[in-house]
N, C-alpha and C positions, 0 to 999 in steps of 0.2 A: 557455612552456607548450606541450609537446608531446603534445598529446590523442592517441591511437590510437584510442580506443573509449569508448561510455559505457553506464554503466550504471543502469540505472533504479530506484529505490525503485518499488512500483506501487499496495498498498494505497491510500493513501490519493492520493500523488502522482499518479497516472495515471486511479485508479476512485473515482468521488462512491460511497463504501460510504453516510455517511450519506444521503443523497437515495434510494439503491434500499431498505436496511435498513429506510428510517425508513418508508416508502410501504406495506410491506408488514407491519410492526408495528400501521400505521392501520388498513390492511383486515382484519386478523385482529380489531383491535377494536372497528369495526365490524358485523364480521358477530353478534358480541356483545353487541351495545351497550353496549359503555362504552365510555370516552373518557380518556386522561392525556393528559401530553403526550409525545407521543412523539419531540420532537426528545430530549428529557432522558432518555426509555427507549434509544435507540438507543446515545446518547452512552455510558451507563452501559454497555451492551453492550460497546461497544467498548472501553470501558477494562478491562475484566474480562476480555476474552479478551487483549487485548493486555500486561497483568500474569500473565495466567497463560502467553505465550510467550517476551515478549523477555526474552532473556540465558539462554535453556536450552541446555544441552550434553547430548546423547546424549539425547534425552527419547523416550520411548515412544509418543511421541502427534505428532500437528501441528496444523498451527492449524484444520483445518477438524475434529477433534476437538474442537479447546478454541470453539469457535463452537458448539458443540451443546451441550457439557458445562455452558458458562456461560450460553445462552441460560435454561437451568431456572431459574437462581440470582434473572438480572433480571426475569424474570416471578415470580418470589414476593417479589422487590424490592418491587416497583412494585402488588403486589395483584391478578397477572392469573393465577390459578390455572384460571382457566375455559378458556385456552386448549388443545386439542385436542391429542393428537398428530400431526394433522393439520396444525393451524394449525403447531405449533413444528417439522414439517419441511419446511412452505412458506417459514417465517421461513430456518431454518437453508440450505434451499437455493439460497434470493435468493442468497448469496455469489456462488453459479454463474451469475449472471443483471445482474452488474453495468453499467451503462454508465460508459463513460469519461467524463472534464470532454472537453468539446464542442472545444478548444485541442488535442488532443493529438497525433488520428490523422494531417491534415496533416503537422503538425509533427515527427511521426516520419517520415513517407515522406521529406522534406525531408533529414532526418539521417541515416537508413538510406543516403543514396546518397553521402555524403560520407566515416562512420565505420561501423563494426561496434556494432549498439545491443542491448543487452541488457537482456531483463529480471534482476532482481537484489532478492529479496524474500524476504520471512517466508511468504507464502503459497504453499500447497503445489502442485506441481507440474499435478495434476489441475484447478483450479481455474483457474492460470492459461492453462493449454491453451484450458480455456470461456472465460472473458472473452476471450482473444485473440482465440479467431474470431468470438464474437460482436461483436466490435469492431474486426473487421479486421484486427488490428492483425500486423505480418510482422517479428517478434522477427529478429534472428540465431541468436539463443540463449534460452533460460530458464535462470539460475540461482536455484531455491531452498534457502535456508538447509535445508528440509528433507533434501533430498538431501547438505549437506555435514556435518549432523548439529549444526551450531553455530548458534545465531542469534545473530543483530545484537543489541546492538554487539558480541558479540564476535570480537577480535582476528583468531581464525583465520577467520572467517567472511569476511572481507575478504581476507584474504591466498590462503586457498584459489581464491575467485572469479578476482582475478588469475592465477594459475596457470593455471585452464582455459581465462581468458582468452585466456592466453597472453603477456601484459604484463607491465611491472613496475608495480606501484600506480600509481607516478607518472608514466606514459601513459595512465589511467583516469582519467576527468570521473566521477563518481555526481552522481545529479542528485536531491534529492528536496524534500519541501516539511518536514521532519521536521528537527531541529537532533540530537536523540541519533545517527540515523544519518551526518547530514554528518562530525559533528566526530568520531564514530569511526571513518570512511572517512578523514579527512586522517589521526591520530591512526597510521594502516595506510599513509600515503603516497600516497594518491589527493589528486587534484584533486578539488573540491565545486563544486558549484551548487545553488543555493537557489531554488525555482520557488516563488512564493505559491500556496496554494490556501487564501482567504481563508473560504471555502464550507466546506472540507473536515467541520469539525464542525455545521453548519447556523446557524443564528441564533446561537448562543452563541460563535462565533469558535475559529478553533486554538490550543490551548494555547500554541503560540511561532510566533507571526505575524509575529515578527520576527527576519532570519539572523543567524546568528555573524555577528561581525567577520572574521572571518578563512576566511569563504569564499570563492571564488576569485571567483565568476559569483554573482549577485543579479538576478532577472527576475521579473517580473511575469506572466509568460505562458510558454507553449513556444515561439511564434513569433517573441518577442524571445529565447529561446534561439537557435533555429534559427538567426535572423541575427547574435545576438554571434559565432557559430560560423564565420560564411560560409558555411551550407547553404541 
């Protein structure tokens, strides 16, 4: 295994969207007084803007479009028409205000001094600029699927990345906690790692909690990344 570089899924691998999303769906319904449950509102959220991104070619929009466009959708979901335009561009601009799982930022510095790390995601460039410096976090690089016009899984999405990488796939680690993205990163010739993030959906657990077979790296954490790596 000849790693050069790695690449990062960061949605949900890197930033607890649920935990910031779900925090500020409470206080909007709060300030309201009513009450669902908002782990169940968040979750929904998230699956509806993330059907309405992955797998688009040339789309005219990006994801922090489809985060506003679907927010309207889950609020008439769920019976919360009272919320404000107010409230739904506090909700919509949490995106911008995420904190990362508490594992990470070490765990980057660590690898940054060993490999070239990049980020490598569906979220759009502006957004990740914000979470980074609010989270310190010192990329080599950003690539978003935005800027290559493809998103994940698709084919060229992965192949392009390499290029500006500057690699061939298969000196690329992607590292994420998602299985549709690992296995269409090997699928493109990369190397995979499978990070748990057990949290990522809140109390109701991640859809696939458990890696492909046939991923390369399997950890529990970034820091037992960091050291399978020797960083």
């Amino acid at each position: 295994m000849n790693i050069q570089a790695l690449a990062f899924d960061t949605g949900g691998t890197v930033l607890d969207w649920h935990g910031g999303i779900g925090k500020v769906f409470a206080m909007a319904g709060q300030v309201h007084g009513v009450e669902r449950d908002w782990h169940a509102v968040t979750n929904d959220y998230r699956r509806a803007a993330m059907k309405a991104i992955v797998g688009q070619r040339q789309p005219a929009f990006n994801m922090d479009d489809v985060h506003r466009t679907e927010l309207d959708g889950v609020l008439t979901q769920h019976g919360l028409g009272m919320f404000t335009a107010q409230d739904r561009e506090q909700i919509h601009h949490a995106w911008y205000g995420l904190d990362a799982w508490p594992d990470f930022a070490d765990a980057l510095g660590r690898l940054k001094r060993k490999f070239p790390v990049v980020s490598f995601t569906m979220l759009p460039l502006a957004m990740v600029v914000a979470v980074s410096r609010r989270n310190g976090f010192d990329w080599d690089a950003v690539i978003s699927c935005e800027m290559i016009g493809a998103y994940k899984p698709q084919p060229e999405a992965y192949e392009q990345a390499a290029k500006w990488i500057g690699l061939a796939p298969s000196q690329i680690l992607m590292v994420a906690c998602h299985n549709f993205d690992l296995n269409a990163a090997r699928a493109s010739g990369y190397h995979t790692a499978f990070v748990r993030r057990p949290q990522e959906w809140g109390p109701a657990g991640p859809p696939d909690p458990l890696s492909h077979a046939d991923c390369t790296i399997v950890v529990d954490d970034f820091p037992s990344l960091a050291q399978y790596l020797g960083a």
